[in-house]
N, C-alpha and C positions, 0 to 999 in steps of 0.2 A: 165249581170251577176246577178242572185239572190244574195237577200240580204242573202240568209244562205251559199250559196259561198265565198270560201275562193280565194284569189288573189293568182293566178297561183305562186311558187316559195315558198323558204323556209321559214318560219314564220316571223324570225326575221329581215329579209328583209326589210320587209313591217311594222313592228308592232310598229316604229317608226311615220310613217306617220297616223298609224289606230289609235294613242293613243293621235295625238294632237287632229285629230279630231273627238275624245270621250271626250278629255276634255272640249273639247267649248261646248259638249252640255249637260253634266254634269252641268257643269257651268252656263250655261242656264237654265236648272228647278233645279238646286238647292235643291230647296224647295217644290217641287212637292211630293202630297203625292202620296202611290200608291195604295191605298183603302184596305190596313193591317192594319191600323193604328188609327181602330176607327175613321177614318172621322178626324183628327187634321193632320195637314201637320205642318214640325218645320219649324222655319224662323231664319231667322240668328243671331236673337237675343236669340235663345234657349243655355242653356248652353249645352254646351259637358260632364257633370259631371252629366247630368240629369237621372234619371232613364225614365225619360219622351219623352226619344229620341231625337238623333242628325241627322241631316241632313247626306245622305249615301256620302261621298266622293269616287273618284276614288285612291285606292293605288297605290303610287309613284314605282314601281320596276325600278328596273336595266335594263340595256342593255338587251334584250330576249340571250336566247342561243339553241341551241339545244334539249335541255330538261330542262323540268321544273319539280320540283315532291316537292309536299304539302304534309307535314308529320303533320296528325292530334295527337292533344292529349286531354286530358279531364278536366276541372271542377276543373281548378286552377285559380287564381289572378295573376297578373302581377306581384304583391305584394308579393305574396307567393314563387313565384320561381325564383324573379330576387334577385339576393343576398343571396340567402339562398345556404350557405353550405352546403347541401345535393345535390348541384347537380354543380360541380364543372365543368363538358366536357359543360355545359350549358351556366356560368358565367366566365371559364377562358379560353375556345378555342372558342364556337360562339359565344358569344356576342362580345367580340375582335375582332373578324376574320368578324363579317358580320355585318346588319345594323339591329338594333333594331326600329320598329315602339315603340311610347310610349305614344300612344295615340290610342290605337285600339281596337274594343269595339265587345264584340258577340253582338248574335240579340236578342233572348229568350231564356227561358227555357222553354222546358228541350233540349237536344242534340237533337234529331230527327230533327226540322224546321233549326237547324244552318246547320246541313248536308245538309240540303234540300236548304236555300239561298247560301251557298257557291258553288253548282253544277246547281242554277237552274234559283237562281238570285230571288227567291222568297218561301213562303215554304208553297202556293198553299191551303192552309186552314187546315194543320197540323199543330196541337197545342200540340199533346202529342207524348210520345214515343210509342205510339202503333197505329198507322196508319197502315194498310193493306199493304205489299207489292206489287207492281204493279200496285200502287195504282193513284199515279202521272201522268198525262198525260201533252202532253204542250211541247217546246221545253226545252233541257237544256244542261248542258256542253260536256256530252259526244256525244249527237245526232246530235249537232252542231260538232261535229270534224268529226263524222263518215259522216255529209251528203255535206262538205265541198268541192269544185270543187278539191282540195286538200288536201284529208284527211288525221289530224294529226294522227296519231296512240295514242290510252291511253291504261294506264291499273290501274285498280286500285288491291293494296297488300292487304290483309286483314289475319291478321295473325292469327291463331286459325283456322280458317274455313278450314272446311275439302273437299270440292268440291266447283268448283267454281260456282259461283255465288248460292251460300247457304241461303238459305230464312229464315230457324230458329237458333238463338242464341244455342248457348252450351258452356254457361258461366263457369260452373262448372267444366266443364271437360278442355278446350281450354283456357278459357275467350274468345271465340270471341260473339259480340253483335249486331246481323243482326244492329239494330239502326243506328248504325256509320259506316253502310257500302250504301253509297247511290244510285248507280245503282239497286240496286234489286229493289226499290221504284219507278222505272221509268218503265211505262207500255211502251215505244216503245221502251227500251233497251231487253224487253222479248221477251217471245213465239209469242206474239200479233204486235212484230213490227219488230226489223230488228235481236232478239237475241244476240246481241253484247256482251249483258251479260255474257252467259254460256260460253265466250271467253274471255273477257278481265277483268271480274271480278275474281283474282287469289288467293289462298295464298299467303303467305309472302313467304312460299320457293320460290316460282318461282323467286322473286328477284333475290336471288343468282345465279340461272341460268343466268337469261338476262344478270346478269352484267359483268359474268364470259364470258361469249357468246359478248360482246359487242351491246344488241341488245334490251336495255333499248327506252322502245317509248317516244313520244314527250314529252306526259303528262304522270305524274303518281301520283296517291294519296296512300298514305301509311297509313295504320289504324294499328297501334300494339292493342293487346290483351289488355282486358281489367285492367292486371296490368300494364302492359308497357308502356300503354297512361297518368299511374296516376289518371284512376278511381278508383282501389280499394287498398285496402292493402292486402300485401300477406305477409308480415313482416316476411318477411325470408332472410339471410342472402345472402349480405354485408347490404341488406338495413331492417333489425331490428335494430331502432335509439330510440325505446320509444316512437316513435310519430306517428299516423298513417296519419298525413299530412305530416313528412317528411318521412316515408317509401316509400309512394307514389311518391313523389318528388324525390328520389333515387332513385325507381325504373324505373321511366322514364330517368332519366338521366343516367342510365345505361344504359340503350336501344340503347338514341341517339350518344351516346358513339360509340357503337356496329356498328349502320346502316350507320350513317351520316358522316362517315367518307369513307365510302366506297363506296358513292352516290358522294361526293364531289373528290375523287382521283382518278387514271387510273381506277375504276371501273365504275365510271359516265366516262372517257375517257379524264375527267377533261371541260369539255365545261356543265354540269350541274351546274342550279340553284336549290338551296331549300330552302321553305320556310316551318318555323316551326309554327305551332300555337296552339290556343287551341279551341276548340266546344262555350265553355261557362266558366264565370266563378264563383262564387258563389254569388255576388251581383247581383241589380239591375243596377250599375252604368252605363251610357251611351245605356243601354238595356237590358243587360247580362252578364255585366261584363267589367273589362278595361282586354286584356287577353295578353299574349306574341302575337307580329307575329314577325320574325324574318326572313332575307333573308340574307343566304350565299351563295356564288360562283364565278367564277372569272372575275366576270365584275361588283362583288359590292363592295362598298367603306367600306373597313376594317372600324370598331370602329366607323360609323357614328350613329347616329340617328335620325328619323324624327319623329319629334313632333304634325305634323300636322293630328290632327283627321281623322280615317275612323274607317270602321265597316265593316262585310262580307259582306255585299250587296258589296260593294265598292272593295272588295277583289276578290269577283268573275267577276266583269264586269274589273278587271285590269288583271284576265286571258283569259278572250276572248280578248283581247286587243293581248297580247302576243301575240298568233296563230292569230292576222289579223281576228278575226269572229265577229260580230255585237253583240253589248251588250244583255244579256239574258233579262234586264229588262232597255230601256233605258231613263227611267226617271231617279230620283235619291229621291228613297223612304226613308222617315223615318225610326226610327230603329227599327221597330217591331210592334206588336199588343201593344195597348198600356196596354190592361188584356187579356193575352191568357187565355185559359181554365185552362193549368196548366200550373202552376208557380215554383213547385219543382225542387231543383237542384238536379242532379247528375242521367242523364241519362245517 
């Protein structure tokens, strides 16, 4: 069986057995750099608080389930949205209800490379937000599911976007932001490889379809618009607070109010996980920031959290783990360039 072959049967079957033995070899290079990183590999003496990078850990998830779906958001602190009253469905039903990492770091700035390590396991020598579409080649998350002896089904939501798989931004009009939509950057998800794109790269309506249909795929990544994720301010009502960090903050939490409720009940079928995160967050700390990740669903431990550092390198190779498929990058890289070209937040 190819190593890009998935183990005959359903994901969570298996992804028990595939996840201890990704941790031994996690475990094993550690500290291997993976040549992002300016030539400095970290060693286990590096701090995790460093802006200078921490070694990529594999994230700890819960039991696999039937569906997994990564609800992206943007360009906040851990700090900033964990206890702040602006976003109450955030601080008094998920974080109660599901397991808080508190220790989990983006990779760079700006947003573009963390889209790209979180789907690809690497972000291929994209330093800014304006890397060419189609541009990416190499294998990555979604071309591993499609070329798997049995292929998961993905889709990913992108809300604003008015046709699927949409190559230009129409912020103004939608807020959607090609940027933080990561298949169209993948040249074998196009015209030039198997098209998977112009299929399973959707709006956010089609959510409501699948879920109403019962017919949500394995994986799915969810992108809201660019107020909805808490990139920008729209400070309009319920969330005009006088702050345009907490209108932001309100207005994503209104959101996941809206969706995550509806992913985690008879609309996910009740056998989905989700996990909540952010792109980056406005420091250097750790790389990119310390940022929320969060996993709710019902095979994780209500009100726990784990303390123990990772970063998206380590967040993506814990989702090929899930679906049984071979890590996208199976070293275990430092946390980023150690000076990308830009360093600006808020892509």
């Amino acid at each position: 069986m190819s190593a890009y072959q998935r183990v005959s049967g359903r994901p969570w079957q298996i992804a028990a057995l595939v996840g201890i033995v990704a941790l031994l070899v996690w475990l094993a290079v550690a500290a291997v750099d993976d040549g992002e990183t300016g030539g400095r590999s970290a060693s286990p003496g590096d701090s995790h608080f460093s802006s200078r990078g921490v070694v990529a850990r594999p994230v700890a998830l819960g039991t696999p389930t039937p569906h997994l779906v990564v609800v992206m958001l943007e360009n906040k602190e851990f700090s900033t949205v964990v206890g702040n009253s602006a976003a109450p469905y955030l601080n008094d039903t998920l974080i109660p209800g599901g397991k808080l990492f508190t220790a989990h770091y983006a990779s760079t700035h700006p947003s573009l490379p963390n889209y790209l390590v979180l789907t690809s396991g690497h972000y291929a020598g994209c330093v800014t937000d304006l890397c060419p579409v189609r541009s990416i080649s190499g294998p990555n998350l979604f071309s591993h599911m499609n070329q798997a002896a049995v292929p998961a089904a993905w889709k990913v939501y992108a809300e604003g976007m008015p046709v699927n798989c949409h190559p230009i931004s129409s912020a103004a009009v939608n807020g959607y932001l090609v940027r933080h939509n990561p298949p169209v950057y993948y040249s074998n998800l196009g015209p030039d490889g198997d098209n998977s794109c112009s299929q399973r790269d959707v709006p956010l309506t089609q959510l409501t379809k699948d879920l109403q249909q019962g017919t949500l795929p394995d994986f799915a990544m969810v992108i809201p618009n660019q107020w909805n994720d808490m990139h920008s301010d729209r400070n309009k009502a319920p969330c005009s607070l006088g702050s345009a960090t907490q209108n932001m903050v309100c207005q994503g939490d209104t959101w996941l109010a809206t969706w995550v409720p509806q992913l985690l009940s008879n609309g996910g079928r009740n056998d989905t996980t989700v996990l909540v995160t952010f792109d980056e967050g406005t420091t250097g700390q750790g790389g990119a920031g310390r940022v929320v990740l969060l996993e709710a669903g019902p095979s994780v431990c209500a009100g726990c959290t784990e303390p123990t550092p990772s970063n998206h390198y380590g967040l993506s190779n814990a989702i090929e783990q899930w679906f049984g498929l071979p890590p996208l990058y199976p070293t275990a890289p430092s946390i980023a360039p150690q000076q990308p070209a830009v360093t600006a937040v808020g892509g």
